[in-house]
Structures are given as C-alpha cells and as structure tokens.
C-alpha positions in Angstrom: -22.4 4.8 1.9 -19.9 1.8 3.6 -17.2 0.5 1.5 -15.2 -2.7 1.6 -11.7 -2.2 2.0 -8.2 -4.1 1.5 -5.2 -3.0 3.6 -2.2 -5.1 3.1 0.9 -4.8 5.4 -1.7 -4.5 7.9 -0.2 -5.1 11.4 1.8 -2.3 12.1 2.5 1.9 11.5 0.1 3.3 8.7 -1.2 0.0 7.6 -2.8 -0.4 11.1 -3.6 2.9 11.0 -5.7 2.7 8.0 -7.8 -0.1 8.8 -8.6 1.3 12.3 -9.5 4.6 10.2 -11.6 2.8 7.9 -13.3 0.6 10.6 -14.1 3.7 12.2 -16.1 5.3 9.5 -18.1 1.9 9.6 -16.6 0.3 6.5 -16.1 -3.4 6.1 -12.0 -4.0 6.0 -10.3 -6.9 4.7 -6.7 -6.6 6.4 -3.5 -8.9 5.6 -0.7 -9.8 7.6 2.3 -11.7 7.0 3.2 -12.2 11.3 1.3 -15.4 12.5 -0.2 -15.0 15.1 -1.3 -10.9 14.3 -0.2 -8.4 16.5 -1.6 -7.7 19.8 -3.2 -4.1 18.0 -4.9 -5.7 14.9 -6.1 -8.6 17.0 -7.2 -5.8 19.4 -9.2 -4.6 16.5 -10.3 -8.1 14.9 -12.2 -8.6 18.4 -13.7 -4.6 18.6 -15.4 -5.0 15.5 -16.3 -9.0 14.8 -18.5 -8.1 12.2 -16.2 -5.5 10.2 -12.7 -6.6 9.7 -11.1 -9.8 8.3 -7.9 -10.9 8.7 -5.9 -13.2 6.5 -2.1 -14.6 6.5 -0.3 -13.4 3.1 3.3 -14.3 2.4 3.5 -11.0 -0.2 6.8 -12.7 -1.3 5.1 -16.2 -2.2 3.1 -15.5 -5.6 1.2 -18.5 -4.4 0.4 -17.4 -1.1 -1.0 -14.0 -2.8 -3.2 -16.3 -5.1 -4.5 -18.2 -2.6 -5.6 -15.1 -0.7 -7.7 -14.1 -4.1 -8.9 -17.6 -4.2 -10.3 -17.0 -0.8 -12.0 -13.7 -1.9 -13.9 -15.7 -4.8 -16.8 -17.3 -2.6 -17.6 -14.3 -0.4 -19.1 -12.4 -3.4 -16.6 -9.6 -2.4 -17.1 -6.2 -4.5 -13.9 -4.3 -3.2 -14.1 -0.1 -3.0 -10.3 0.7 -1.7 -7.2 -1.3 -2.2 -4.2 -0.2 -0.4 -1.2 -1.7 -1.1 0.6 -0.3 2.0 3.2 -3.1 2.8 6.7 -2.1 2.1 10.0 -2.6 3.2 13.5 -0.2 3.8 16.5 -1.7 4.7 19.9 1.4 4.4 22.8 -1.0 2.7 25.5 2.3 1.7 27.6 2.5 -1.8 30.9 0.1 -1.2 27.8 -2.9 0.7 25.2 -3.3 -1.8 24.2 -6.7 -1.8 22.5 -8.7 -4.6 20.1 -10.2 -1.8 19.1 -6.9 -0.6 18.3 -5.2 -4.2 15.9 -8.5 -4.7 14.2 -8.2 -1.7 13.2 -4.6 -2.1 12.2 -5.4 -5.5 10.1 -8.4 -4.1 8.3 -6.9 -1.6 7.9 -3.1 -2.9 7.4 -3.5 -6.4 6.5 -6.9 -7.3 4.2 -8.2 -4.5 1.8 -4.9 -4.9 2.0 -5.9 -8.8 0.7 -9.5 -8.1 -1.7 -8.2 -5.4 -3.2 -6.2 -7.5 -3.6 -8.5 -10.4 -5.2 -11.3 -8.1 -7.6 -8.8 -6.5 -8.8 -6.6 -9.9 -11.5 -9.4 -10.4 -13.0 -8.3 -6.8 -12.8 -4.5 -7.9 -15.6 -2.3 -8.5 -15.8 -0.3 -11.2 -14.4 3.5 -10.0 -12.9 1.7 -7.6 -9.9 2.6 -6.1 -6.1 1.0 -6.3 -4.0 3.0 -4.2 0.0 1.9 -4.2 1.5 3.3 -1.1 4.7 5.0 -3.2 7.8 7.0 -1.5 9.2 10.6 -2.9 12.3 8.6 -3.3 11.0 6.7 -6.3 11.1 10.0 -8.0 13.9 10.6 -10.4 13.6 14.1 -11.1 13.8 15.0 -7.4 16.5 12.1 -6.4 16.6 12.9 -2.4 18.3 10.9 0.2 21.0 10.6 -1.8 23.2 10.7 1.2 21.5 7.6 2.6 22.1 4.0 1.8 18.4 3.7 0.5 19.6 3.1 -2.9 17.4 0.0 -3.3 14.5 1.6 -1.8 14.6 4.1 -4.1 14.8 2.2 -6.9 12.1 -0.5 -6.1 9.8 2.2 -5.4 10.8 3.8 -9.3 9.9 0.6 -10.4 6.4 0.1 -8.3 5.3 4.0 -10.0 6.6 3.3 -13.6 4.2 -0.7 -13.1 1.4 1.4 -11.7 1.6 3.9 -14.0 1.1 1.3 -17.0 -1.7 -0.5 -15.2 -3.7 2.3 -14.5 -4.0 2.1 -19.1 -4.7 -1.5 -18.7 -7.6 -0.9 -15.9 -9.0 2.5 -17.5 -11.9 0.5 -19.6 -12.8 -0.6 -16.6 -12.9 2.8 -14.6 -10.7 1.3 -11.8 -8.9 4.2 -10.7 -4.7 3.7 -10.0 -2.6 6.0 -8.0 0.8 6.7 -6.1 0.7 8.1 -2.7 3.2 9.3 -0.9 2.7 9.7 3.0 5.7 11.5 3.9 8.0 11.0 6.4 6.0 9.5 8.6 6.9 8.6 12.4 6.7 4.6 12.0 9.3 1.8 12.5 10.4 2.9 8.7 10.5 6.7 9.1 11.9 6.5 12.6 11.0 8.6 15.4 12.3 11.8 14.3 9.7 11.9 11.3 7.9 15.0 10.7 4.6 13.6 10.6 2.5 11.8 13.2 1.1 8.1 11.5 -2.0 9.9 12.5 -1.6 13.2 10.8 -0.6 11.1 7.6 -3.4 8.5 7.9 -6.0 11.4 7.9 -4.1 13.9 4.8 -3.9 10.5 2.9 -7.8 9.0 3.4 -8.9 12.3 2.7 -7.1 12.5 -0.3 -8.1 8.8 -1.5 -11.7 9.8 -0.9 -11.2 12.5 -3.4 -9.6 10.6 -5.9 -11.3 10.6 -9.1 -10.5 9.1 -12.8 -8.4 12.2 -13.2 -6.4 10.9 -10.9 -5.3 7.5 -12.0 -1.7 7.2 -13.4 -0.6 10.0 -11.2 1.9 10.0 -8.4 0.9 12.3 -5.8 2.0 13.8 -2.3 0.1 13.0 0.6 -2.2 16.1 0.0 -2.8 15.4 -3.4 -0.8 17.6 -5.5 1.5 16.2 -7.6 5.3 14.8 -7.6 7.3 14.7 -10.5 8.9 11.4 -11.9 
C-alpha cells in the first residue's frame, strides 16, 4: 500500500534524503522548501517523478506562510500517512557570546515552526497516521552531551520541540495519530559535518525503517534512530 507523505526542510541532507526514499518505494511526497528556486537535487527529483512529488515554498519562520501551505492542502482532498518534520537549524554561539537573536531563532525554527506545522497539517492526517519530529540526543536532559560545544541553544530548542511533542501526542491520541521523537544521530550533513559517524544514507534507512514500525505504543516517546529509547 502507497502513502502520502510530508517532508519539510526538504532541499538538502536527510530531508532530501527522505523524500527520494519515499518516492522510491512509490509513495506520493509532498516536500517543502524554504530556497526559491529548489535545489538543483530536489528539482532533479520534481522532474524524475512528475506524478509523485510536490513541492511547495514554506517560510517555517512566517506562521502565515505555514497556514497558507495548509490552506493549499485543503482542495486536493489530501489524506496524509507520514509527517516529517525534518527542518532544523544549529548555529555553535559558546558561553561568554550568547546572543538573544540566536536563542530566538533556534526556538523559531526547531521548536515552534514544527509546532505550527503540525497544527496546520493534523486536519490532513489519517487516523494512525504518523507525526514524526525530527529531535536531537541533545534535547535530552538526563544525558546533557556536547556540553563542550557552543550548542547551548540547540539543545535547548530541541528540549523544548520533545516536551511540545510530548503533550501533543495526549491531544492527538483520540484520534490515533501517532507522535514521536527521532533522533538520527550524528549524521554526515551540512549540520553534523563531515566527520559524522553515520552516512545520510545509513540514517535515512535505520530511521524509515523504524517510522514504518511505529505503532500507538510509540507516540509520546523519544527514540534513537533504531528505535529504542532515550531518556529525557
């Protein structure tokens, strides 16, 4: 069975990688992008498989721009399978330079735009659907790693995307919409540098495998890119 599928943060590293994945397998893919005009790879894509994927502009730090992506949803009779809300940001500002500007931004676009996103596109969701928020094992508290590193604000604006998923996945369980954390790794992309551990291929396949496994069980939980779980 084909699903339709949303990839935000679309045009690059594992958000590219998922929707070429996912167009793969034969699903239908909804991608966003906030670079006008797309990259060379998901325009590459958009013209292998006409029929499959759709691209749209979103601005995921303009709340109107996200609401007038959901208000394009509303006449294609859209019943959405996968969410990912892949796009993210990590900019190193160390202890003595934090910067008001920087905090904000990393609370925009990690914590609040996949918040909104999620909100505008629920109507479009199928029950035991899945809402996947692309997390970070930095947003847990109990392990607090990278301490040594000026991802301060990183850390924290991933914290906050869990603890908002976390309490959405209550709001969403009448309607058996399934809501998880997944956390790739350290993946080889523009973010994780080059001397990641893990391929963005090696991740992209540990993680759809694991979304295709997800279950109701599953919702609330923040989980590695195998599936087993990470502590708060």
């Amino acid at each position: 069975m084909k699903n339709s599928i949303l990839v935000t943060g679309a045009d690059r590293g594992l958000g590219l990688a998922f929707v070429e994945h996912y167009l793969q397998q034969g699903n239908n893919v909804i991608a966003t992008s906030r670079r006008q005009p797309i990259g060379d790879a998901l325009q590459n894509l958009q013209q292998l498989y006409q029929d499959k994927l759709t691209v749209y502009f979103v601005d995921l730090t303009d709340e109107l721009s996200i609401n007038h992506f959901a208000e394009q949803l509303a006449p294609l009779n859209i019943a959405l399978d996968i969410v990912i809300n892949n796009a993210g940001i990590s900019v190193e500002q160390s202890l003595g330079n934090w910067k008001t500007e920087n905090f904000i931004q990393h609370f925009m676009v990690n914590s609040i735009a996949p918040m909104l996103m999620a909100q505008a596109v629920l109507p479009y969701m199928n029950a035991n659907s899945k809402l996947v928020q692309i997390s970070s094992g930095v947003g847990s508290a109990q392990w607090n790693i990278g301490t040594e590193k000026g991802l301060d604000a990183y850390a924290a604006s991933k914290g906050a995307l869990n603890i908002l998923s976390r309490r959405l996945s209550a709001k969403v369980a009448d309607k058996n919409i399934i809501v998880s954390l997944l956390n790739p790794g350290w993946v080889q992309t523009d973010m994780g540098g080059s001397a990641a551990t893990t391929t963005i291929e090696q991740a992209t396949l540990q993680m759809t495998h694991t979304i295709a496994q997800l279950s109701l069980k599953h919702s609330g939980l923040f989980i590695e890119a195998d599936g087993t779980l990470i502590p708060w």
